[in-house]
Each structure stands twice: as C-alpha cells, then as structure tokens.
VEXDREN-2710 file (C-alpha; in Angstrom, 1 decimal):
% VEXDREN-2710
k/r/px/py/pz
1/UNK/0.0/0.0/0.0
2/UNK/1.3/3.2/-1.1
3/UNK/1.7/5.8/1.9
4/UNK/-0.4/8.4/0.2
5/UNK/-3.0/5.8/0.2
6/UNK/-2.7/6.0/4.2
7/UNK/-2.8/9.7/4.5
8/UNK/-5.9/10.1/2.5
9/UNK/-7.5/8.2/4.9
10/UNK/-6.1/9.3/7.3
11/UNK/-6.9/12.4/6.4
12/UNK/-11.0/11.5/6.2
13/UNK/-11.0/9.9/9.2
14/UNK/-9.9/12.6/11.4
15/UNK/-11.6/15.2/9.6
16/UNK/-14.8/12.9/10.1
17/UNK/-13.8/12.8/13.8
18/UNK/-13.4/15.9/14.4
19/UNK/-16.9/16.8/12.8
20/UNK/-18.0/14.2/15.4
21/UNK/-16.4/15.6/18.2
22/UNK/-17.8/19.1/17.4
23/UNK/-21.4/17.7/17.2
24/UNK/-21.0/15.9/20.2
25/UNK/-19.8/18.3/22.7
26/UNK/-21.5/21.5/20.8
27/UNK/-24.4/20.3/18.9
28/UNK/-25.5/17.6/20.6
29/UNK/-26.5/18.8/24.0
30/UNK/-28.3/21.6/22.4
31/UNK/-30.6/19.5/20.3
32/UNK/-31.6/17.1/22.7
33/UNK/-32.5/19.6/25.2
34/UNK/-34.7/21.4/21.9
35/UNK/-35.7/18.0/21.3
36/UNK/-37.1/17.3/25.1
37/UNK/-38.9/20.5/25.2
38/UNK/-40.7/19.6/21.8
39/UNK/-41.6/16.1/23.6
40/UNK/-42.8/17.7/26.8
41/UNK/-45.3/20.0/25.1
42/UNK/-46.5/17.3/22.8
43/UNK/-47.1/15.2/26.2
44/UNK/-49.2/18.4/27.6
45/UNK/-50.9/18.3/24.7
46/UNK/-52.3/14.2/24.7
47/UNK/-53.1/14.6/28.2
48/UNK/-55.7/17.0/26.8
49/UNK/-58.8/15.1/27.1
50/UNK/-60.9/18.0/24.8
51/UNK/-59.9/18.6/21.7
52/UNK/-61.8/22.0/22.3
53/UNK/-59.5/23.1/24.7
54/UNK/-56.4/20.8/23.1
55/UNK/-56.6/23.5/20.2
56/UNK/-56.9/26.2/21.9
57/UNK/-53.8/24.9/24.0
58/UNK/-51.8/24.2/20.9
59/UNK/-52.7/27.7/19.8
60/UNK/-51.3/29.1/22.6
61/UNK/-48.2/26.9/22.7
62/UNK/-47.8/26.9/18.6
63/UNK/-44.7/29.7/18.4
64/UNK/-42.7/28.2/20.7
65/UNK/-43.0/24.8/19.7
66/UNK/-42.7/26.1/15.7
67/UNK/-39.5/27.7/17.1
68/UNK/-37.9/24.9/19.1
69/UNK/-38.2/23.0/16.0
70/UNK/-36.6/25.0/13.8
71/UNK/-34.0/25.6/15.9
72/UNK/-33.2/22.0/16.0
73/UNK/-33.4/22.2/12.1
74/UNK/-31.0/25.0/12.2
75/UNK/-28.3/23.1/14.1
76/UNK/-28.8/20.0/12.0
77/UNK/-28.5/22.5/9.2
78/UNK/-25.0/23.7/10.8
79/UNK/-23.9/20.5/11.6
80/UNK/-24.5/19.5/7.3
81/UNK/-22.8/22.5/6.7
82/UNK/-19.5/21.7/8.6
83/UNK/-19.5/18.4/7.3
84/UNK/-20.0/19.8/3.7
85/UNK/-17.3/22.5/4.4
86/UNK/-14.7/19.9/5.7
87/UNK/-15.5/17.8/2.8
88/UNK/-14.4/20.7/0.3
89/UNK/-11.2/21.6/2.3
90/UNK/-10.1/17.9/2.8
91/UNK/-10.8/18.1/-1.0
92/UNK/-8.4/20.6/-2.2
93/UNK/-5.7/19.6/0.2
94/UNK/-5.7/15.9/-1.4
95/UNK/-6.2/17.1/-4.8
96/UNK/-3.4/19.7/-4.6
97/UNK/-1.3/17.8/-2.6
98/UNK/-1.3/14.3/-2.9
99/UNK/-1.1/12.5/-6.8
100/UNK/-1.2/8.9/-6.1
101/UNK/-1.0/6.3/-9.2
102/UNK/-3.3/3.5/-9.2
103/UNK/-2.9/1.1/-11.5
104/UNK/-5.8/-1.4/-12.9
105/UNK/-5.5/-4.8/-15.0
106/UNK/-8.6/-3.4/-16.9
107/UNK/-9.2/-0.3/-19.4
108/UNK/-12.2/1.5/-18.5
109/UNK/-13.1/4.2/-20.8
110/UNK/-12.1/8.0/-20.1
111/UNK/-10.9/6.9/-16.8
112/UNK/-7.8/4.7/-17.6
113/UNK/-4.8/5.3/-19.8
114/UNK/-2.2/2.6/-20.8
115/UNK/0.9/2.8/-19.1
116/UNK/4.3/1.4/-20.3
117/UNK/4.3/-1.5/-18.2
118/UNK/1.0/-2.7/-20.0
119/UNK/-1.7/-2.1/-17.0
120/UNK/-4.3/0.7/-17.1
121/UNK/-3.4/3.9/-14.9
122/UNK/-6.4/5.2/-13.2
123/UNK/-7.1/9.4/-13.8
124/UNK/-7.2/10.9/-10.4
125/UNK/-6.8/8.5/-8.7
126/UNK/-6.5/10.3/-5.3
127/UNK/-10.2/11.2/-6.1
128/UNK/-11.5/8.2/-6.2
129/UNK/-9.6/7.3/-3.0
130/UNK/-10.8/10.4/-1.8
131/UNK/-14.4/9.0/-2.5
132/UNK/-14.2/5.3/-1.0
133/UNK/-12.5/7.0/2.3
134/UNK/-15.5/9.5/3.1
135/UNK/-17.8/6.6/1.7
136/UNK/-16.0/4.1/4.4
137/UNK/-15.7/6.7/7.3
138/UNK/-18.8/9.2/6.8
139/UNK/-21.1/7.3/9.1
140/UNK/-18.7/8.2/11.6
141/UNK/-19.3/11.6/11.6
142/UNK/-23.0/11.1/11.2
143/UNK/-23.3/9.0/13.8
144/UNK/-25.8/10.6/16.2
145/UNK/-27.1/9.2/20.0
146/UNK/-30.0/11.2/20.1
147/UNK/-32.9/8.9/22.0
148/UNK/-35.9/9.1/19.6
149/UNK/-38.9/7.2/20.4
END
C-alpha cells in the first residue's frame, strides 16, 4: 500500500472525527434539550382530554414549539454544513497535494490510460480514493445518540 494511500485516509478519518467531536460536545447537548422541550409540550398536549381546549392549547403553545423545532433544524442545518465544508477543504488539500497512481489490469473508458508496463493507470486516482475514504468513514461523523422514540 502506497503511503499516500494511508494519509488520505487518514486524512477523512480525522476530519470525520473531528466533525464528530464538534457535534457531540456542541451540537448535541443543544438538540436534545430542543428535542425534550418539543416532547414535553406534545405530552401536555395528549393529556388534553378536549380537543376543544387541546386547540386552543396548541394555539397558545404553537410559536414556541414552531420555534424549538426549527432551531433543531438549524443546528442540523450547521452541523451538514461543517460536514460539507470539511469535505471541500479535505478536497483541495488531497487534490493539490497528494497524486497517487493506481494502476488497474482493466481499461475503462475515459478513466484509464495505458501505461508502459501494460496495466491501465487510473485518472485521479486520489479522487476516487478520496471518494471510498469519506464513503468508508462518513457514518462516523453522522453517527448521532440522540434517543428518539
């Protein structure tokens, strides 16, 4: 295995840990405590036996809960938007920095070449490293603990 090989993943997998680590000690107390205020009004709400007075309650209740929910919507907004943003800049320091050569007993069209030595040299092939590592260790990143019913 070539060592570029090993930093590009590397690479992805600390960048997907640390976009874990930021949602777990920043984003992830904040949405379940959004998330356990959404549940506690929804529980005043079916302990409502009228549905008179149940929408009359909700009416009353219906800004904050619209706006507990979008904040959670807003921090799983942020939390794409790191991930999207780390994605980019892990990116262009692979694509600038690291050529790697990978070499294939197979020509597939526009994305080999023949080399000298008679295989088939893969285009960008730090790319499509670049691809299988964040496909290998983006679940990571996504993982999530949040208790849902």
């Amino acid at each position: 295995m070539e060592l570029g090989t090993i930093y590009i993943f590397l690479i992805s997998f600390l960048s997907n840990f640390i976009v874990y680590l930021i949602y777990k000690y920043y984003f992830y107390g904040k949405i379940s405590n959004k998330i356990s205020l959404v549940e506690k009004y929804e529980e005043r709400l079916k302990s409502i036996a009228s549905s008179k007075r149940r929408e009359k309650t909700y009416k009353k209740i219906s800004k904050e809960l619209e706006s507990y929910i979008l904040s959670i919507r807003y921090y799983m907004f942020l939390r794409s938007m790191i991930l999207v943003g780390v994605y980019i800049l892990d990116l262009v320091i692979i694509l600038n920095y690291l050529n790697i050569n990978i070499y294939l007993p197979f020509y597939i069209p526009y994305l080999t070449v023949k080399s000298n030595n008679g295989e088939y040299l893969m285009l960008n092939g730090s790319l499509f490293e670049f691809i299988a590592s964040y496909i290998l260790f983006t679940p990571l990143s996504l993982r999530s603990n949040l208790k849902t019913r």
